[in-house]
N, CA, C and O atoms as a MOPAC input file, in Angstrom:
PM7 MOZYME 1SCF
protein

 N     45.75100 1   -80.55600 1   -45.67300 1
 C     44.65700 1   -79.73000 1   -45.24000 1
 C     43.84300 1   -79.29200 1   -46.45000 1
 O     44.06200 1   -78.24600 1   -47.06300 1
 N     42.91100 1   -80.14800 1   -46.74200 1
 C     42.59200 1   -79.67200 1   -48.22900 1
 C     41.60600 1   -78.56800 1   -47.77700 1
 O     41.25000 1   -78.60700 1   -46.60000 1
 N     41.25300 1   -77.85300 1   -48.35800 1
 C     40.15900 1   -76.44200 1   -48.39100 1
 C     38.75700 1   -77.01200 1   -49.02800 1
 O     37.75700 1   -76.69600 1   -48.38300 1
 N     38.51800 1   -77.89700 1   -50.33700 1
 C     37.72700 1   -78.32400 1   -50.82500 1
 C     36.69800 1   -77.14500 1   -51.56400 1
 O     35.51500 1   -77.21100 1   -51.89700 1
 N     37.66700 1   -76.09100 1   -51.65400 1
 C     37.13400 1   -74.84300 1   -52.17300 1
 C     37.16500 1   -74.24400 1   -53.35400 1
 O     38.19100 1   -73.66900 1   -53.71700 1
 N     35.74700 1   -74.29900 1   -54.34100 1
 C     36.37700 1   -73.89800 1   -55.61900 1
 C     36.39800 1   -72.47000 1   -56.11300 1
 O     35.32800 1   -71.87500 1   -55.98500 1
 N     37.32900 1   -71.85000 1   -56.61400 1
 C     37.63800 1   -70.72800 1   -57.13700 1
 C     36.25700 1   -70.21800 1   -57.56900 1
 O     35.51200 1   -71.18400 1   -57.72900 1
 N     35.78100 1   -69.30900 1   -57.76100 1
 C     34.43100 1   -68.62100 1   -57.58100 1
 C     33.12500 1   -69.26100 1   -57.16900 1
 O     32.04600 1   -69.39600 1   -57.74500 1
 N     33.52300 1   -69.56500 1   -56.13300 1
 C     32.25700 1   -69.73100 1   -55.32400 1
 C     31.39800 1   -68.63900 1   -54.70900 1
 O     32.12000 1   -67.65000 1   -54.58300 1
 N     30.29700 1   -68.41600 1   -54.31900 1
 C     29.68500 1   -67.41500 1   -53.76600 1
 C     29.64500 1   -67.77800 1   -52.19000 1
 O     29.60300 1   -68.91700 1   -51.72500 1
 N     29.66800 1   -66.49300 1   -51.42700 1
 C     29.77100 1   -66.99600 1   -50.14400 1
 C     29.28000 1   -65.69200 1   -49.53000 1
 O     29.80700 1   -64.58500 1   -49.63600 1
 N     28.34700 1   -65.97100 1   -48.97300 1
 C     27.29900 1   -65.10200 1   -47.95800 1
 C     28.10300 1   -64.15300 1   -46.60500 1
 O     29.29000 1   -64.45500 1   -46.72800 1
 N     28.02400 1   -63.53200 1   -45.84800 1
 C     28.52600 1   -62.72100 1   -44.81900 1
 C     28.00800 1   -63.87100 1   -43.55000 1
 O     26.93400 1   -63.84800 1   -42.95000 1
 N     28.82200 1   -64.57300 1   -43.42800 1
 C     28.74300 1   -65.37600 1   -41.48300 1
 C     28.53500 1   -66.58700 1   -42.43200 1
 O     28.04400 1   -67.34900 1   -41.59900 1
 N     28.55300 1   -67.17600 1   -43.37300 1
 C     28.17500 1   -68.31500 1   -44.55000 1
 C     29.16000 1   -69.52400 1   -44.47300 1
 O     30.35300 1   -69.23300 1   -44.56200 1
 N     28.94300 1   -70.38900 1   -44.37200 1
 C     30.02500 1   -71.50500 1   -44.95200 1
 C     30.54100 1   -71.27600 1   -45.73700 1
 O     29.81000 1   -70.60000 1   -46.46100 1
 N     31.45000 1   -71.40000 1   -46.15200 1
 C     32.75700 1   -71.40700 1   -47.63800 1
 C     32.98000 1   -72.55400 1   -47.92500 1
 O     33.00400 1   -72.78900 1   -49.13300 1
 N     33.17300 1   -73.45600 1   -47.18400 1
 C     34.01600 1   -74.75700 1   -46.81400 1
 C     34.36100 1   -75.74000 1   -45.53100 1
 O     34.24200 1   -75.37100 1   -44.36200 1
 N     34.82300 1   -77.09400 1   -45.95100 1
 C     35.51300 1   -77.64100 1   -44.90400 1
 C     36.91900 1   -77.05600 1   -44.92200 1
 O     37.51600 1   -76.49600 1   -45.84200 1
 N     37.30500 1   -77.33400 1   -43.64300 1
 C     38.39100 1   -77.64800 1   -43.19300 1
 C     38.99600 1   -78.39000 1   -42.94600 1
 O     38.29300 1   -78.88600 1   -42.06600 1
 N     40.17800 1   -79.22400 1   -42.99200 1
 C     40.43100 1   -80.71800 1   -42.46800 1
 C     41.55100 1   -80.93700 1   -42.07500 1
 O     42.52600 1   -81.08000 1   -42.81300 1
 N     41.55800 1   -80.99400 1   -40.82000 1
 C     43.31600 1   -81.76800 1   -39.90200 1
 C     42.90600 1   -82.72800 1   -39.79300 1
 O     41.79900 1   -83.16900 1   -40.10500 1
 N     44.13700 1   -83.38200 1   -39.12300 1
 C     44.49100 1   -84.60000 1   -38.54800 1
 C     42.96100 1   -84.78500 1   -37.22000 1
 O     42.28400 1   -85.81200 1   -37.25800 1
 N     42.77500 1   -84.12400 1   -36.60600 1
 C     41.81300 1   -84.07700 1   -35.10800 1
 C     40.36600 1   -84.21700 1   -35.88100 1
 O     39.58400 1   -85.12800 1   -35.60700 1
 N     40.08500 1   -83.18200 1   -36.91100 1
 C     39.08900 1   -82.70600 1   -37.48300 1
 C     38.60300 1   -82.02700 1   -38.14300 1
 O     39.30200 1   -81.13600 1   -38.62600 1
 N     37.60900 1   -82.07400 1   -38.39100 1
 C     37.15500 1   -80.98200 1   -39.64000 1
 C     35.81200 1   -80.48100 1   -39.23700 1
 O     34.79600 1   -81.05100 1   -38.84000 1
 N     36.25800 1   -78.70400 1   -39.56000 1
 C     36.34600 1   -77.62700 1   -39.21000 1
 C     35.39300 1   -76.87800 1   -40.36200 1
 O     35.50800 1   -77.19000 1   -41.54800 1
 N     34.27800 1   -75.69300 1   -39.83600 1
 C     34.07700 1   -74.51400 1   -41.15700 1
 C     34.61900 1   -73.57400 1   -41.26300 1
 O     35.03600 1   -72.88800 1   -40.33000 1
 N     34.76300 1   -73.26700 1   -42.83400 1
 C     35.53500 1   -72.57900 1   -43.13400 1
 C     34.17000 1   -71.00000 1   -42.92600 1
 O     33.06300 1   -71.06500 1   -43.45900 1
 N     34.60900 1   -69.81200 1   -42.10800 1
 C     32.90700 1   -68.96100 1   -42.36300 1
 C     33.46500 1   -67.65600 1   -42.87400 1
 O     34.44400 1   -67.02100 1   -42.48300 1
 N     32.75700 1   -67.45300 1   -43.67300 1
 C     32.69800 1   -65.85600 1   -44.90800 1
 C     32.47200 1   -64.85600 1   -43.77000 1
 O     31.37600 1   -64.73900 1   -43.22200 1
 N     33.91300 1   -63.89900 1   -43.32500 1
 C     33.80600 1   -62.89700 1   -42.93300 1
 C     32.76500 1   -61.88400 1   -43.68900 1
 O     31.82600 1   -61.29400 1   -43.15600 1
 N     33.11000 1   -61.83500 1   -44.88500 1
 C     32.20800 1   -61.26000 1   -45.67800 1
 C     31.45000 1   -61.83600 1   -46.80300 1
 O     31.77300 1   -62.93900 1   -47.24300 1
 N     30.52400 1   -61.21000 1   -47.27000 1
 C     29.40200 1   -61.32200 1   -48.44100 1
 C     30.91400 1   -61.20400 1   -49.82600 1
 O     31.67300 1   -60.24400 1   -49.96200 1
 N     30.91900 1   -62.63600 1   -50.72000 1
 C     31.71200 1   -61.84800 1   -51.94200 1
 C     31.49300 1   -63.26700 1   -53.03100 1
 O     30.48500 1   -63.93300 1   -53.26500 1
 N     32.75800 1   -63.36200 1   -53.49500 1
 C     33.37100 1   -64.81000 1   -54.22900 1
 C     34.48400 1   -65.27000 1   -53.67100 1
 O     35.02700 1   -64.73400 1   -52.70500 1
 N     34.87600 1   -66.25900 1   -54.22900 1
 C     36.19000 1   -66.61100 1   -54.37700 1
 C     36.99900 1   -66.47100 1   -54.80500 1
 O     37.23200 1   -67.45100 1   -55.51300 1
 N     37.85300 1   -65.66100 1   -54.87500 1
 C     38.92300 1   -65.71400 1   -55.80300 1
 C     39.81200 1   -65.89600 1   -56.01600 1
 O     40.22000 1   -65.68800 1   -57.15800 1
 N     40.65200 1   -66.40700 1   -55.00300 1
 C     41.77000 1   -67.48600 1   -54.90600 1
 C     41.60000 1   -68.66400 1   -53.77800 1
 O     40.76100 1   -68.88300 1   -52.90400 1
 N     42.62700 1   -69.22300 1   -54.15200 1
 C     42.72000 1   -70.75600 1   -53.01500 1
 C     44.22100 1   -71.14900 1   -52.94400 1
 O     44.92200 1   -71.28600 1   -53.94600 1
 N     44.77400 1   -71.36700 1   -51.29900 1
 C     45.98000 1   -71.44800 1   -51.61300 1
 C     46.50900 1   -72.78600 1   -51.61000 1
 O     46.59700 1   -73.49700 1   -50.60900 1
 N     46.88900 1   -73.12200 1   -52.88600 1
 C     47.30900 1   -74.54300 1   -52.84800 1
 C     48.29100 1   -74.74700 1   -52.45800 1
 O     48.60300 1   -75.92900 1   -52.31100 1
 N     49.11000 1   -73.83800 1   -52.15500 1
 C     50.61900 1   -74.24900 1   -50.61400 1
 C     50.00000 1   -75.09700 1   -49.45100 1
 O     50.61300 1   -75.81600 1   -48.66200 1
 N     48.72800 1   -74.87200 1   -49.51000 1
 C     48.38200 1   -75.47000 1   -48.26200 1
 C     47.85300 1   -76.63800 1   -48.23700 1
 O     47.00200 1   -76.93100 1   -47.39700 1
 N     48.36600 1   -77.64900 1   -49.34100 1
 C     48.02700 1   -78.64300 1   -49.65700 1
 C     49.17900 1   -79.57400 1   -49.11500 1
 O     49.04800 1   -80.67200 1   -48.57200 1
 N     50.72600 1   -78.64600 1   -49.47900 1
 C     51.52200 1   -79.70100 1   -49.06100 1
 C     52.48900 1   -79.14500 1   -47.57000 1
 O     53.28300 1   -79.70000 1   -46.81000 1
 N     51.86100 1   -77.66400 1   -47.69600 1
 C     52.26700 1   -77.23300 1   -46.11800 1
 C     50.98400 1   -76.76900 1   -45.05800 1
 O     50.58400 1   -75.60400 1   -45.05600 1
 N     50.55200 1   -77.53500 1   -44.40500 1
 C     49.14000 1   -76.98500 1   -43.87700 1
 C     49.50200 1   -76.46700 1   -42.64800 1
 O     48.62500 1   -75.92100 1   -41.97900 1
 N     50.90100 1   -76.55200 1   -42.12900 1
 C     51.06600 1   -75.87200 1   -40.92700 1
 C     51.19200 1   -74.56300 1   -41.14300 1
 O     50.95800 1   -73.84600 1   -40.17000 1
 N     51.60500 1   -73.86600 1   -42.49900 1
 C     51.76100 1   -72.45100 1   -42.75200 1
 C     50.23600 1   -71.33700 1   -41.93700 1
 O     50.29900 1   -70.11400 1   -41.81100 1
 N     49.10500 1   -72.15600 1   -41.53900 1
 C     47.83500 1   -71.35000 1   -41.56800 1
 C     48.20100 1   -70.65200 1   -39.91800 1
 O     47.83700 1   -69.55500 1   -39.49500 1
 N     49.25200 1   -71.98000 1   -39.01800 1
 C     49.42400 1   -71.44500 1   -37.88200 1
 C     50.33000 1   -70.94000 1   -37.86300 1
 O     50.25600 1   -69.83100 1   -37.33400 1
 N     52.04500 1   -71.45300 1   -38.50600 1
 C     52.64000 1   -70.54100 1   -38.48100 1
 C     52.73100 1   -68.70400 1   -39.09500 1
 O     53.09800 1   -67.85800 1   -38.28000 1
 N     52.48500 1   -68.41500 1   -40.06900 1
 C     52.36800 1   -67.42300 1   -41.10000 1
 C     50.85600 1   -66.95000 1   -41.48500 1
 O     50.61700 1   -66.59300 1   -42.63800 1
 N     49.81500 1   -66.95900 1   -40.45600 1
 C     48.58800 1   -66.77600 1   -41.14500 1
 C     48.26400 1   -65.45700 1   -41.51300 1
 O     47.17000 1   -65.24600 1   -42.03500 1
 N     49.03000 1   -64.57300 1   -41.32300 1
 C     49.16600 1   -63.31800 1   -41.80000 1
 C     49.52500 1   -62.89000 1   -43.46600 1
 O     49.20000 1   -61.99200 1   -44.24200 1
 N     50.44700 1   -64.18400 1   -43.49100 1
 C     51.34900 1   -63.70500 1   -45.05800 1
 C     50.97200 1   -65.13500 1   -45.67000 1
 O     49.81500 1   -65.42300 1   -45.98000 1
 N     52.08700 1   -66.02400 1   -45.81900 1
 C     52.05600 1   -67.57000 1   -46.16300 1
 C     50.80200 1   -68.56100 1   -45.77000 1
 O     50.45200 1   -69.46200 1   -46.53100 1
 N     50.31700 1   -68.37000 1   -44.81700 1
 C     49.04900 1   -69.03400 1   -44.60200 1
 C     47.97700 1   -68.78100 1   -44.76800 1
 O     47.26200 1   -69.63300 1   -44.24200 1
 N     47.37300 1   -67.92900 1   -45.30400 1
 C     46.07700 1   -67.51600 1   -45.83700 1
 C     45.66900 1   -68.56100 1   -46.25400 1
 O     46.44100 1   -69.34300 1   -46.80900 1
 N     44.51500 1   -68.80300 1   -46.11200 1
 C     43.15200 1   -69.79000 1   -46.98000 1
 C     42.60400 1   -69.25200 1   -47.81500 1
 O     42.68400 1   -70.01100 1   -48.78000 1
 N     42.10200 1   -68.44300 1   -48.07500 1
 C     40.57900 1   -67.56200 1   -49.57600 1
 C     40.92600 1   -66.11300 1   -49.48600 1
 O     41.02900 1   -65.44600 1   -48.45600 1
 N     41.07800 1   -65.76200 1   -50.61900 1
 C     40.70900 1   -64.42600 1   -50.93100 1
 C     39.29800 1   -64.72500 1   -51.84900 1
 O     38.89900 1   -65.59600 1   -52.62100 1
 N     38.68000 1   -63.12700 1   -51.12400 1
 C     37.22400 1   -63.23900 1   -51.52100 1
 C     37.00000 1   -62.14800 1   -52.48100 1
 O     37.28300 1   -61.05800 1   -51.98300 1
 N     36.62400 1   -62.09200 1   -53.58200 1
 C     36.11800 1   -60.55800 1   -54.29000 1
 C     34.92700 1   -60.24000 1   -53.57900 1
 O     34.01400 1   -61.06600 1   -53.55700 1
 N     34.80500 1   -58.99700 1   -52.91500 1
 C     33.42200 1   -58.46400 1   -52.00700 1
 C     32.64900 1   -58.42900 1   -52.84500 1
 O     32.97200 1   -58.22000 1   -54.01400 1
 N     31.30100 1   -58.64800 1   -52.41300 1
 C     30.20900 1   -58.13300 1   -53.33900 1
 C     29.56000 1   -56.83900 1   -52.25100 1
 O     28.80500 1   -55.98600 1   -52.71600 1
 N     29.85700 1   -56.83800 1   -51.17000 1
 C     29.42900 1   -55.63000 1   -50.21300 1
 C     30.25700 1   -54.68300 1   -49.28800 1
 O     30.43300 1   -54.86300 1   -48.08300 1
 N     30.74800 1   -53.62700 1   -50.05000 1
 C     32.88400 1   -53.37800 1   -49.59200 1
 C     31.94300 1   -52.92900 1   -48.49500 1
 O     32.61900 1   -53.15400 1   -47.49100 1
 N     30.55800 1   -52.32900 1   -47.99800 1
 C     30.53900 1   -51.48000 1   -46.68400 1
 C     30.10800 1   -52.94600 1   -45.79300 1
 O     29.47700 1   -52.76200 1   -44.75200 1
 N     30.34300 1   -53.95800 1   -46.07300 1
 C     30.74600 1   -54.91100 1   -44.69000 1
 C     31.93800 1   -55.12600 1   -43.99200 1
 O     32.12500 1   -55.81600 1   -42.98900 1
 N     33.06100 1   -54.15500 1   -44.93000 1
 C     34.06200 1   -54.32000 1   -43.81000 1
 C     33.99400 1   -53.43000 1   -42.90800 1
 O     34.81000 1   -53.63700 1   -42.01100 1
 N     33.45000 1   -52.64700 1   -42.78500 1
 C     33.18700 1   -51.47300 1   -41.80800 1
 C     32.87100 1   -52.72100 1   -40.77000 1
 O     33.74200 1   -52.79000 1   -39.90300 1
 N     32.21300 1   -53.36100 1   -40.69000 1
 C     31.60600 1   -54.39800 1   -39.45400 1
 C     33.28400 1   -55.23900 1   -38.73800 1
 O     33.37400 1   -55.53600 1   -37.54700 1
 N     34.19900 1   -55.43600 1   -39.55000 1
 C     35.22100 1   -56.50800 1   -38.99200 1
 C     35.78900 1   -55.63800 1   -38.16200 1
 O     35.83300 1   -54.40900 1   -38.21600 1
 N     36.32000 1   -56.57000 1   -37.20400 1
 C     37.46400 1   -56.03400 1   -36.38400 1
 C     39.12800 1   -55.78800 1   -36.68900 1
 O     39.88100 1   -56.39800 1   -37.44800 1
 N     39.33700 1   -54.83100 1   -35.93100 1
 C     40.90000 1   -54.43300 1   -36.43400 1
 C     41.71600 1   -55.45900 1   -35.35400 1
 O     41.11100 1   -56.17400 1   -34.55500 1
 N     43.03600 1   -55.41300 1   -35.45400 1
 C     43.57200 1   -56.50600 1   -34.96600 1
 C     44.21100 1   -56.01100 1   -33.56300 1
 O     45.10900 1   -56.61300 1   -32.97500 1
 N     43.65000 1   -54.91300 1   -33.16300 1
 C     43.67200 1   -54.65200 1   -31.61100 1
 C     42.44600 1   -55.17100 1   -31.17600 1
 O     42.39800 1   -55.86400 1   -30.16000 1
 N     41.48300 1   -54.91600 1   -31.81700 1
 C     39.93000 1   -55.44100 1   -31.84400 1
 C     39.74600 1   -56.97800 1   -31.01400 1
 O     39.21600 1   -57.41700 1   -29.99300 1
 N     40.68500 1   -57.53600 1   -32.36800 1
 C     40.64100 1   -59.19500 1   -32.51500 1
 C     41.08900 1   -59.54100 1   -31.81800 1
 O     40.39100 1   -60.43400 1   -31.33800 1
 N     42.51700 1   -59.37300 1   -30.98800 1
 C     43.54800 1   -59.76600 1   -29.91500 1
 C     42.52700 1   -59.54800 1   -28.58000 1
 O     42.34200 1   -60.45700 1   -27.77100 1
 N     41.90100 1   -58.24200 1   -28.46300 1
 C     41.21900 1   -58.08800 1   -27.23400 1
 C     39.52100 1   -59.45400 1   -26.84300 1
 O     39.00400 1   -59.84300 1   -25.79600 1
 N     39.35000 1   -59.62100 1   -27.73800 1
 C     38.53400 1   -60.71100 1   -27.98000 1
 C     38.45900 1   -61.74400 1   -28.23100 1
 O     37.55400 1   -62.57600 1   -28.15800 1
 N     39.86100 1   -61.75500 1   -28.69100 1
 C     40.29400 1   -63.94300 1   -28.49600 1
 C     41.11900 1   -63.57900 1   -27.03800 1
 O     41.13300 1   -64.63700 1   -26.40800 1
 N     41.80600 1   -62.52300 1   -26.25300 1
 C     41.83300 1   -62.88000 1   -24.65000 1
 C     43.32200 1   -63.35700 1   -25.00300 1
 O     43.93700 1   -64.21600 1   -24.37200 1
 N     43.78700 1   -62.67100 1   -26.08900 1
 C     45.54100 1   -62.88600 1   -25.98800 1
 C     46.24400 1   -61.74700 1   -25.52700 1
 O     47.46900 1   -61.78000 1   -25.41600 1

């Protein structure tokens, strides 16, 4: 599952970051928030199922350095998120 993502990239709020790529297809990667890049997890090079199993801890894709901390005021909390993906 490569990310194709390089470590400080700039990435806009609702922005592309990246591909994504399974087996089915490839996918965008989109900037919750306005920031950089600042990591990339290369576990997920040779385990790409970690994003479904563990996407909380072990599966993460990007950490971003914010460039706008009052856009997280906009995300949803994860009662938020559950009520809106209808799980």
């Amino acid at each position: 599952m490569p990310l194709n993502c390089l470590t400080s990239a700039i990435c806009s709020k609702r922005g592309r970051v990246r591909e994504i790529e399974s087996i089915k297809t490839v996918s965008d990667l989109i900037a919750p928030v306005s920031g950089t890049v600042s990591a990339v997890n290369a576990e997920l090079e040779d385990h790409p199922s970690l994003v479904n199993e563990d996407p909380y801890h072990e599966g993460w894709l990007v950490e971003l350095e914010l460039s706008d901390k009052n856009e997280i005021e906009d995300l949803m909390d994860p009662d938020e998120y559950e009520e809106f993906a209808g799980e």
